[in-house]
C-alpha positions as CSV (number, residue, x, y, z in Angstrom):
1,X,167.2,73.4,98.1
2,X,163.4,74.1,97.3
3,X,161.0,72.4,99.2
4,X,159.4,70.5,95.9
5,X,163.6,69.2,95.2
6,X,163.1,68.0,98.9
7,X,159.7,66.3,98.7
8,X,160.6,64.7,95.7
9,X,164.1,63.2,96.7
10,X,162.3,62.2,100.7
11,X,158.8,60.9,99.3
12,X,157.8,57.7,97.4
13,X,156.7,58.9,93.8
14,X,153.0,58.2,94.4
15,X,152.9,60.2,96.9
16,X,154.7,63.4,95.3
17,X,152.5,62.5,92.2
18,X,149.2,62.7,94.1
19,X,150.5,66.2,95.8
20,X,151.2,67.7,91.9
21,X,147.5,66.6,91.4
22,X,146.3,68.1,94.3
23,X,144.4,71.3,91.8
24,X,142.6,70.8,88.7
25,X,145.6,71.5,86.7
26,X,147.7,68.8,87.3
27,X,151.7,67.9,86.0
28,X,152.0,67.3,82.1
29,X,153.9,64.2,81.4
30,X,157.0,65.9,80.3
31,X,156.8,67.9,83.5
32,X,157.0,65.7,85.9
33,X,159.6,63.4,83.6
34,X,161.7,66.5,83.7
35,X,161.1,67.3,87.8
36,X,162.5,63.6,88.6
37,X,165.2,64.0,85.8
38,X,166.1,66.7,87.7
39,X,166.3,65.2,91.3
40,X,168.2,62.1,89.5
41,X,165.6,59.8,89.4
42,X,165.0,59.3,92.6
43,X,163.0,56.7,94.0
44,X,162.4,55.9,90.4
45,X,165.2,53.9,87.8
46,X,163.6,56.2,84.7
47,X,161.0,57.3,83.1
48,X,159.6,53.9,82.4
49,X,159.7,53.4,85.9
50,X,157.8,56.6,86.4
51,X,155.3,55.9,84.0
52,X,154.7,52.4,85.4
53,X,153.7,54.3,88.6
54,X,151.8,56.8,87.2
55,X,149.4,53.9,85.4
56,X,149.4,52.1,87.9
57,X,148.0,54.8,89.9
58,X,146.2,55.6,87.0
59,X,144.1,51.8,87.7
60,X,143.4,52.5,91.3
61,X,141.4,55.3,90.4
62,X,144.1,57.8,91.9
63,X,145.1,59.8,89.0
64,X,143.8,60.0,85.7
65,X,144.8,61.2,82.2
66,X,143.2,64.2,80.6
67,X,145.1,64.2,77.4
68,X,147.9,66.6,78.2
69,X,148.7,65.2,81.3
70,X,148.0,63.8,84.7
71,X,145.1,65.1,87.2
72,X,143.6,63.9,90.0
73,X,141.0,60.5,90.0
74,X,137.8,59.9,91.5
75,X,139.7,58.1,94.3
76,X,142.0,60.8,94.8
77,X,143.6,61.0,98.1
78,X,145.7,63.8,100.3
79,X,149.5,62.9,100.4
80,X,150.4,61.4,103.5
81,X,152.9,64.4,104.2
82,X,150.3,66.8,103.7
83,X,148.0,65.7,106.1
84,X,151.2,65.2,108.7
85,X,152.1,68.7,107.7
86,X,155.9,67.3,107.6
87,X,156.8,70.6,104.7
88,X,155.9,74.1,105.1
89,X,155.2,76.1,101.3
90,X,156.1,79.8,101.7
């Protein structure tokens, strides 16, 4: 299993979203409705859900929308996984 299949189906959703917005790049919409497709919505009932997340995050300054997708806010913060180091990327 990859390690992004495993941090999605172990951490909450705001927390895998803010690690996808971690570089200037971001997740577009469809791919991130297609990564928790994927791990069979979990966390999450559907996209609906998701996107309820993602604007809430959205109003606590977390994340924001650049048009195409989702990118980090101006109250951006490290996932709480990262800064435990729980996952290793090789």
């Amino acid at each position: 299993m990859s390690v992004i299949k495993t941090i999605v189906l172990n951490e909450k959703p705001e927390e895998v979203i803010l690690f996808l917005t971690k570089n200037e790049l971001g997740i577009s919409f469809p791919q991130l409705d297609r990564l928790y497709s994927w791990a069979n919505w979990a966390h999450v009932a559907d996209n609906i859900g998701l996107m309820k997340i993602v604007w809430k995050m959205r109003d606590a300054g977390l994340v924001k929308s650049n048009g195409t997708g989702i990118v980090r806010g101006n109250n951006w913060r490290e996932p709480a996984f990262m800064v435990e180091g729980k996952y290793t990327f090789e």
